[in-house]
N, C-alpha and C positions, 0 to 999 in steps of 0.2 A: 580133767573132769571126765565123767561117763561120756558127754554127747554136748560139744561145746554148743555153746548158742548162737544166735543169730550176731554177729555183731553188730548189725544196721541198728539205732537206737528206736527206730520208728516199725521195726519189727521182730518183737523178743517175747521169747516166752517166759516161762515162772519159773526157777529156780525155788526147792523147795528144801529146805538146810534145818537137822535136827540138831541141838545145842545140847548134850549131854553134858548136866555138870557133878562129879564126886564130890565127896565129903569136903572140906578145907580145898576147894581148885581155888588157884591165882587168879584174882581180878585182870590184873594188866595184859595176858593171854585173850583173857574173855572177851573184856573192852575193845582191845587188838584186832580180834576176829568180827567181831560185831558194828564196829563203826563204819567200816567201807564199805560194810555192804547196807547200810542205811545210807549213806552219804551217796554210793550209786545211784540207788534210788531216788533221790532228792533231785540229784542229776540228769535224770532221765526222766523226773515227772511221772514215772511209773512204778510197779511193785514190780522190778527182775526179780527181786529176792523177799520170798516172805519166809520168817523162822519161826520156831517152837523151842520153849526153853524146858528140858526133860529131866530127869532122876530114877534111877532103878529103883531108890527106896525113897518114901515119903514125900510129902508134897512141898516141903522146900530145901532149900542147900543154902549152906552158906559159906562164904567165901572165909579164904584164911585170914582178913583181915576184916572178919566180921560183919562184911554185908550181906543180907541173906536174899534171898529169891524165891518167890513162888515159883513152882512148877507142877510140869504135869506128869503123869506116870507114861512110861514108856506105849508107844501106841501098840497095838498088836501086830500091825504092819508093818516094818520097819523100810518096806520096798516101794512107799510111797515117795521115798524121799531121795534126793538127788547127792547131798550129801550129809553125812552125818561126824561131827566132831565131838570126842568126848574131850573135858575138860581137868585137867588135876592140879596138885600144887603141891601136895603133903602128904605125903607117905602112900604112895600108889602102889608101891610095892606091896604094901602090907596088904591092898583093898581088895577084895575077889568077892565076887557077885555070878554066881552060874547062868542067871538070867538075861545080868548085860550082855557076858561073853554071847550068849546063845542069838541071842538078837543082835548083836554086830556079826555073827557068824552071818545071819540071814541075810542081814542088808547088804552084806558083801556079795554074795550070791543074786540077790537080784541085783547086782552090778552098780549102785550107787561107791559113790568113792565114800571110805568111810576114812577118816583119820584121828591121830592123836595129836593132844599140844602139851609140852613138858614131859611128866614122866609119868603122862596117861599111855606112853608107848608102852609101860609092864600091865598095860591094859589091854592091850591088842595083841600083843606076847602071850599072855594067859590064851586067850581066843584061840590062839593059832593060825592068826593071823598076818604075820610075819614070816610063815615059811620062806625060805626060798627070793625072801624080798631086803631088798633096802631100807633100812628105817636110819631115824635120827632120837636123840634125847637129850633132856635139858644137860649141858655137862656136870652138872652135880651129881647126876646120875649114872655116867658115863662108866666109873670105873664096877658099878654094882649091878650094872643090867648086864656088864658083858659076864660077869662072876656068874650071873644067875641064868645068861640064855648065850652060853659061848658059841655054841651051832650060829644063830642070828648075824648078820652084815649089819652091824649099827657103826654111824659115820658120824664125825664132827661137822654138823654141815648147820648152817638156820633150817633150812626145809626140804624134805626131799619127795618126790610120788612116785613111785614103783607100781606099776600099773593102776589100781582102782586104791589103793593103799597110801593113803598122805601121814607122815610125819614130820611135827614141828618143835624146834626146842624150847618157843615157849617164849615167853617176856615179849619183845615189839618186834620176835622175829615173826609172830603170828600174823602183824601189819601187811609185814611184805610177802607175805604166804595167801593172803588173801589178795593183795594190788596184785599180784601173779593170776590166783585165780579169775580175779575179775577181768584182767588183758585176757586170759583165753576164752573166757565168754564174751565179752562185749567189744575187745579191740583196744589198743593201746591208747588212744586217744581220752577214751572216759577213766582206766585203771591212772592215767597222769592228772584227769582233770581232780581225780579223788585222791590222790597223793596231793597234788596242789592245795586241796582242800585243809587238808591239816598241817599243812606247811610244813611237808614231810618229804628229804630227801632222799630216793628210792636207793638201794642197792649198785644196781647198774653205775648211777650217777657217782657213790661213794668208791666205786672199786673197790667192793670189799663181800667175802664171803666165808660165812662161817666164822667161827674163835679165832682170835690171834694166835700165835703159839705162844708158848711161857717167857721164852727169851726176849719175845717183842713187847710184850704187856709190861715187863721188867723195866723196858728199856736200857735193854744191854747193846753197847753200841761195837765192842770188842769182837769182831768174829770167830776167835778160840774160845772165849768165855761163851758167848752162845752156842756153840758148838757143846760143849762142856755140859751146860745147863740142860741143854735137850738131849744127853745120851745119857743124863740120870732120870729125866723123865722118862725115857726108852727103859730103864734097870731099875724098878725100883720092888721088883720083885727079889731081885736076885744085885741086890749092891755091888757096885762095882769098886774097887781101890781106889783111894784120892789119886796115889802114883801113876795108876794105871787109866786114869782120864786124863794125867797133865802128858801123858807121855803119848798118846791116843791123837793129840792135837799139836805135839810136838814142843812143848813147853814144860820147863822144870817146875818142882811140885813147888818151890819156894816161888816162883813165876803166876801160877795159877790161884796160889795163896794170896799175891798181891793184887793180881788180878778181882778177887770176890772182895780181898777189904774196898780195894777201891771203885769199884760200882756199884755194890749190895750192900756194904758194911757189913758184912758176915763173914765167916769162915766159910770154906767146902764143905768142911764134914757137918757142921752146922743148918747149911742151906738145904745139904741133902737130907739129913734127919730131918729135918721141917716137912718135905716135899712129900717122903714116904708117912709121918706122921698126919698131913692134910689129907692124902690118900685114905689113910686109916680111917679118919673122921668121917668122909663122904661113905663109905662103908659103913661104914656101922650105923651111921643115918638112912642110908636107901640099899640096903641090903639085907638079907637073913641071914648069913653069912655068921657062923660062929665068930666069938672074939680070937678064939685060935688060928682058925681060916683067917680069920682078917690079918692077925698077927704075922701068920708065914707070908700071904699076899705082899706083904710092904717089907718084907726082906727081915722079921725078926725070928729070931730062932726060937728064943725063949719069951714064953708072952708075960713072963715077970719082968722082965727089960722092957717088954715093950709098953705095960702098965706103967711102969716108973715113969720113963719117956713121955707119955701121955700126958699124965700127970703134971708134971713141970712143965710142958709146953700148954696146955690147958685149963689147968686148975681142976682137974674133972677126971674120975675113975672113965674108962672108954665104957664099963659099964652104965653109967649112970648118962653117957650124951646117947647109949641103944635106949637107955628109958625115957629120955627126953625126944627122940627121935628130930626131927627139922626146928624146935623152937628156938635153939639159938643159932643155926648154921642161916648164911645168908642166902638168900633165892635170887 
């Protein structure tokens, strides 16, 4: 944070937190963000933290799953405030607003921490806010932020703050992004008593940080087959030979063949056409990214193969999920 607080509970000042929300933002971020810091205060019997719920355009927002919200228009100050989060959920990439960007410019400036949750980081990216910094994003987004802002250090992390600059991937990593914030203002003992509260066991406690990798989410128990499985996720630009992954890990191609029926039920060449075909998808969902660009990205030379491809594994022109944009991909 700019300027931690007091942590003695019996002498705190006001935390003063602007709730910027975009068009369709995810509820469970928002909620995420906003219950610990009510619940602090519940626990201290006093207001540490009072918020504002904002919007660049119009006096309400509604969420992607249809709750909607009053708000208020953006203040003309923006450097009243200690920190300031914007919120997204659905197609942030597409969102550009001159006035927000200009106003997180500000609030950055006068040194309030300003951050994003999900894939309001292509919100803070626009701004120019990211120079030079460490950011995170929802990994839906992962492979289409770096497509759009390669200069950028964006990391598979839940939350990261690179000086006045917070990035968060979003869903209940925003919980623990806030139990964090709140330990560094008020002291570990209240950010547990508010974790206690929602019968919520911290990070630290779980030993766990950031995404699994692919191999472990699988649960692939084989050390060659994992190995295998994460250097196609390393290639999926530029394909690699079946032959030349069983032999990579020191297993014959007939070895590594039995290897994916009997953990996956798939084939190699199958698993990997999937892998680079799901790449395609999240592309073309949170990127602008031509369908050809997307095409060569996942390793297809000809984007009539990789239309075909699409198709049989989807049901669906890759045209027609860029015009649907997030309504069937999961969040």
């Amino acid at each position: 944070m700019r300027k931690p607080l007091e942590t003695s509970a019996t002498n705190i000042s006001r935390r003063r937190i602007a709730l910027v929300l975009l068009p369709e933002f995810a509820l469970l971020p928002f909620s995420s963000a906003i219950e610990p810091l009510r619940a602090a205060n519940r626990i201290l019997g006093r207001q540490a933290y009072e918020w504002g719920i904002y919007a660049a355009v119009g006096s309400r927002a509604e969420a992607s799953c249809g709750v909607g919200f009053d708000v208020q228009p953006l203040p003309a100050d923006p450097g009243s405030f200690d920190l300031v989060l914007v919120f997204s959920g659905l197609n942030a990439h597409r969102f550009s607003d001159e006035t927000l960007e200009g106003w997180l410019r500000r609030a950055a400036r006068s040194g309030a921490l300003v951050g994003s949750l999900g894939d309001a980081t292509f919100v803070l990216a626009r701004a120019g806010l990211l120079e030079n910094r460490r950011s995170v994003i929802h990994w839906t987004c992962m492979d289409g932020f770096v497509e759009s802002y390669p200069e950028i250090d964006v990391r598979a992390e839940d939350f990261l703050q690179d000086g006045n600059i917070l990035t968060c991937a979003g869903g209940t990593a925003a919980f623990e992004m806030m139990l964090a914030l709140i330990e560094q203002d008020l002291g570990a003992i209240v950010a547990n008593q508010v974790s206690d509260y929602f019968l919520y066991l911290r990070e630290q406690e779980k030993g766990a940080r950031g995404p699994l990798p692919l191999s472990i989410r699988l649960r692939i128990s084989h050390p060659r087959l994992r190995q295998v499985v994460e250097m196609m996720e390393e290639n999926l630009e530029e394909p690699m030979a079946i032959r030349d992954l069983a032999a990579a890990v020191g297993l014959s191609t007939r070895q590594l063949e039995r290897l994916f029926r009997r953990q996956l039920n798939t084939t190699a060449k199958k698993h990997y056409l999937d892998r680079r075909l799901q790449k395609a998808r999240r592309l073309l969902a949170h990127s602008a990214l031509s369908i050809t660009e997307i095409s060569l990205s996942c390793g297809f030379q000809q984007q009539g193969h990789f239309s075909r491809q699409y198709r049989l594994i989807f049901g669906e022109n890759p045209s027609e999920t860029r015009r649907r944009g997030l309504g069937s991909l999961p969040r």
